[in-house]
C-alpha positions in Angstrom: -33.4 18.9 -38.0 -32.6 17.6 -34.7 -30.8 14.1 -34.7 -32.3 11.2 -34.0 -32.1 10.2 -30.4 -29.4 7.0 -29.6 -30.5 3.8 -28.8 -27.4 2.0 -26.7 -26.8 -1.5 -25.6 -24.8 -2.2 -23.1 -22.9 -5.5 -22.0 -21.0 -4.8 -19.3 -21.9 -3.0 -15.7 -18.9 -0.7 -16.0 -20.0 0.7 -19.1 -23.8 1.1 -18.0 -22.4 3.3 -15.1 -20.5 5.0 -17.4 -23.3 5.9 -19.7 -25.6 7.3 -16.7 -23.1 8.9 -14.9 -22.4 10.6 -18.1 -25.9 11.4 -18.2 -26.8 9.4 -21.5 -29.1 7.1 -19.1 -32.6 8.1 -20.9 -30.4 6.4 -24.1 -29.7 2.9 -23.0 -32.2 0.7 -24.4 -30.7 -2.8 -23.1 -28.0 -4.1 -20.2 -26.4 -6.9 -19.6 -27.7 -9.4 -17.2 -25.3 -8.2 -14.4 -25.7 -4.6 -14.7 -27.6 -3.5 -11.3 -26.7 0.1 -10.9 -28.1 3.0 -11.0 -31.4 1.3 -10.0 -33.4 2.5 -13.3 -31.4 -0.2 -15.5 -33.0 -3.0 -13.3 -36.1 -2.4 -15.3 -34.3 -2.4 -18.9 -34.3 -5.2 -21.3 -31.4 -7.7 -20.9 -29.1 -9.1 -23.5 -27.1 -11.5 -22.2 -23.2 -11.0 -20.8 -20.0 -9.6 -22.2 -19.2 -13.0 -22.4 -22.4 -14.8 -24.1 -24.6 -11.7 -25.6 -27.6 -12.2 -27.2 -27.3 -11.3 -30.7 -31.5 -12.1 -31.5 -32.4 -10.0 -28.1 -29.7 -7.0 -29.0 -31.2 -6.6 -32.9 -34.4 -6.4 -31.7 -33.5 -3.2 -29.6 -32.1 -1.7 -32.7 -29.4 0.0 -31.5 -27.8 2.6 -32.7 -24.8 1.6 -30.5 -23.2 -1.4 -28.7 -21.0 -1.1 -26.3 -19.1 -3.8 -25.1 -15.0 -4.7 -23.4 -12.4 -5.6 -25.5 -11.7 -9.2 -23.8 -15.1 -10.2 -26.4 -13.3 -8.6 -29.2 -13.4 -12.0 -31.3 -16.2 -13.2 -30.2 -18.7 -14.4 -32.5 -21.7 -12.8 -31.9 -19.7 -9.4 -32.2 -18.5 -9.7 -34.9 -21.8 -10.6 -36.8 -23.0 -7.6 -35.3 -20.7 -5.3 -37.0 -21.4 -7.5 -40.5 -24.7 -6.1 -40.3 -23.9 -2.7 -39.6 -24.4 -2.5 -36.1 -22.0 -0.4 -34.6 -20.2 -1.2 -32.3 -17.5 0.4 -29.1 -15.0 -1.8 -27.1 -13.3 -0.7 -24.2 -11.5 -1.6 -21.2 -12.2 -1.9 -17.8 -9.0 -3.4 -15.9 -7.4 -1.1 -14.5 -7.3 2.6 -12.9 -6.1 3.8 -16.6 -8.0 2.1 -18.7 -11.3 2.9 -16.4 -10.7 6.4 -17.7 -9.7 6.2 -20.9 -13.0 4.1 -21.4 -15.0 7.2 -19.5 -13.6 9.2 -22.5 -14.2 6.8 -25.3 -17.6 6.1 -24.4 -18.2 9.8 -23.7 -16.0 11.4 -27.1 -18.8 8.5 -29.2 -21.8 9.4 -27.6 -20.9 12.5 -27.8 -20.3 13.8 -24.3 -17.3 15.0 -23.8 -17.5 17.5 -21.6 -19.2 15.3 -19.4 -16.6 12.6 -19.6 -13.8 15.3 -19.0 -15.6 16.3 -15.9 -16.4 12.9 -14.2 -12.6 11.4 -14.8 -11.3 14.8 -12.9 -13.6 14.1 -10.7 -12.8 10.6 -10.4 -8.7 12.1 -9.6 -9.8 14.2 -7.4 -11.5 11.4 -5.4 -7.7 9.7 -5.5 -5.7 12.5 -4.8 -8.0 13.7 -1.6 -7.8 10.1 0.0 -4.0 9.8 -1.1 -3.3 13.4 1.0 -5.2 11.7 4.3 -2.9 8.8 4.2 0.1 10.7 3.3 1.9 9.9 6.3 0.2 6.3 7.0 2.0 3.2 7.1 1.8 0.4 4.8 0.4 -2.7 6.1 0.1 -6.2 5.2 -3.4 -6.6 3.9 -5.3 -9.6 2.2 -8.3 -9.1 -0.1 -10.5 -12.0 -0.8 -13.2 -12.4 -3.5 -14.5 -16.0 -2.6 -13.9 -18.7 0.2 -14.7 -22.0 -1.9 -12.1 -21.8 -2.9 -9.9 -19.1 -1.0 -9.8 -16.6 -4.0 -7.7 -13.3 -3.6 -7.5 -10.1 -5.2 -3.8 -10.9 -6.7 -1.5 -8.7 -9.1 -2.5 -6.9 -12.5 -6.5 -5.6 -11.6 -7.7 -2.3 -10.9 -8.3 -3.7 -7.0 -4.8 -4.3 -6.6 -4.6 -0.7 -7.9 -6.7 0.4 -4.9 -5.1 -1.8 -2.4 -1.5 0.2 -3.4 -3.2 3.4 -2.9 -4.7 2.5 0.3 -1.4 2.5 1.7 -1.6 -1.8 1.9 0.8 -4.3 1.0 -0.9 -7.0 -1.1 0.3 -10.5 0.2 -1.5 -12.1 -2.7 0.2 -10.0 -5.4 3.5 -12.1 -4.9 1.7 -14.9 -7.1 2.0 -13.3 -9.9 -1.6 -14.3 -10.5 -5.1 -12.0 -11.3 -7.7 -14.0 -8.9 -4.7 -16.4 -7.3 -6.0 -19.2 -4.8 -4.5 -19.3 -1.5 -3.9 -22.3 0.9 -4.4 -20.6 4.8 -1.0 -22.0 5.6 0.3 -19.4 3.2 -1.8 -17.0 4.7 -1.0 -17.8 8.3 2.9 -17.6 7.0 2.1 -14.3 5.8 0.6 -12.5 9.0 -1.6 -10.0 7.5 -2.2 -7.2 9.5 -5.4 -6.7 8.1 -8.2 -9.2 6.2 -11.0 -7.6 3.9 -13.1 -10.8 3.6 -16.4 -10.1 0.2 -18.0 -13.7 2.0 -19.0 -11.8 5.0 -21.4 -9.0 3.5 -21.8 -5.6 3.6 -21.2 -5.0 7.2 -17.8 -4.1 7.6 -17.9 -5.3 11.4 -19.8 -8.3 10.5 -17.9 -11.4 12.4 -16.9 -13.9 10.5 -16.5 -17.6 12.5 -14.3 -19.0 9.6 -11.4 -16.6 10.5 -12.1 -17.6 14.8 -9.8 -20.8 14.2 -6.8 -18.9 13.3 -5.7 -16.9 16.3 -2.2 -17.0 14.9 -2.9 -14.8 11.9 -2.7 -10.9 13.5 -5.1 -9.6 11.8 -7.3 -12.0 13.4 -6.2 -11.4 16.9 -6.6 -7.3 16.4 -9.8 -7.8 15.3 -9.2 -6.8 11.8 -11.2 -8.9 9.8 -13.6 -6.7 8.0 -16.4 -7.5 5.6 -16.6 -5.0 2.7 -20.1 -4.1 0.1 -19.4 -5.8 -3.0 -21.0 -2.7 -4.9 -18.8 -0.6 -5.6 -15.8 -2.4 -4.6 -16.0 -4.8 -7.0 -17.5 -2.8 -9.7 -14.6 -0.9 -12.0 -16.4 2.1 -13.4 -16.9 5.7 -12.2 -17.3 4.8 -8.5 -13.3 3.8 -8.1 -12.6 6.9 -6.2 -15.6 6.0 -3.8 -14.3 2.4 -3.7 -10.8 3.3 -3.0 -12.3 5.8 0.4 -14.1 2.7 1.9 -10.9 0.8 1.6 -8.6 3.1 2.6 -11.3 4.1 6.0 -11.2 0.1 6.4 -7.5 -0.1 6.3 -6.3 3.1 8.0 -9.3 3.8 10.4 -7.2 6.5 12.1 -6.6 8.6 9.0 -10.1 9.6 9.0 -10.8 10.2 13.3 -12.0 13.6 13.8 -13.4 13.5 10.2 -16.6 13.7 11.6 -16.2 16.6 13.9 -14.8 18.7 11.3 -16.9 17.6 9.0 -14.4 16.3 6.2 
């Protein structure tokens, strides 16, 4: 007898990613309220956060799975779900390692293995092919911001930072100590990044920004190297890192990549 197909809920966008680029899509029954990619989930049932699920919405998909990150590990709801014999996976999301090992957790429980195998060498090879381009690039003094009111930067101990490293870019927020720290502009003016990748200004990475036009001083400004980034991927940790990392690294080293298009790479 064949078994009985899964039924999994999801509750956070890196694990729905996970599950479909796995190819377990056709057995996700529920998302959370921010999943928004691949397209299909926007028309699945939604249960709430990570952070505030819906235990009444979740039971009445009757999973056979719940998949959820380990930062709601004591939460509440949670844990009445595994009184009742829900079962349910925790995983981790926060940085380039824990990214894959949750690609094969999810994949080694739903039983996909292979599959999960196959997407996190895929994922390295992503890495390792933009890491050869800027092999003999110079670092330079970035800033990566997430929010304006306040000024909130991508800081130290976060899978972006992770990216920023590998994009051959010196973080001038990581100094802080701090995950998401908020930075005065005098400390950003002090700190003369050569280049700004500013999330407030949209998805066009040549999109000017007036905010940044006041502060001539800063060199990134006065290069003209204030770029707006798409916050999907960046922003998303899941299986598109390696695609995140290549818009970064084309943003930051734009001369790594000329010719690419002639020859095609």
């Amino acid at each position: 007898m064949a078994a009985a197909p899964m039924r999994i809920v999801s509750l956070a966008p890196s694990v729905t990613e996970t599950l479909f680029a796995l190819g377990a899509g056709p057995d996700v029954v529920g998302v959370s309220q921010y999943c928004d990619y691949p397209t299909e989930v926007r028309k699945l049932p939604r249960v709430g956060s990570f952070l505030t699920p819906n235990i009444e919405a979740i039971i009445a998909l009757r999973p056979t799975l719940v998949i959820g990150l380990g930062l709601s590990s004591d939460q509440r709801e949670l844990r009445a779900l595994t009184s009742m014999g829900y079962p349910v996976l925790l995983v981790s999301d926060g940085s380039l390692d824990e990214i894959e090992n949750s690609i094969g957790e999810v994949g080694a429980r739903i039983g996909r293995t292979r599959e999960a195998r196959d997407l996190a060498a895929q994922i390295r090879a992503q890495i390792a092919e933009v890491s050869e381009r800027l092999s003999s690039a110079s670092t330079v003094r970035a800033l990566m911001l997430v929010g304006h009111q306040p000024v909130v930067a991508v800081g130290r101990g976060n899978f972006l930072n992770q990216l920023l490293q590998l994009a051959r870019a010196d973080n001038i927020a990581a100094a802080s100590g701090q995950q998401w720290p908020q930075l005065s502009i005098e400390y950003i003016i002090a700190m003369r990044p050569q280049v700004i990748l500013d999330g407030s200004m949209g998805n066009d990475p040549t999109s000017p920004s007036k905010f940044w036009e006041s502060y001539q001083t800063i060199p990134a400004v006065t290069d003209h190297r204030v770029f707006g980034y798409p916050q999907d991927p960046i922003l998303h940790p899941g299986p598109r890192v390696g695609r995140s990392l290549e818009i970064l690294a084309r943003m930051i080293h734009p001369e790594a990549w000329r010719g690419a298009a002639e020859s095609g790479k």
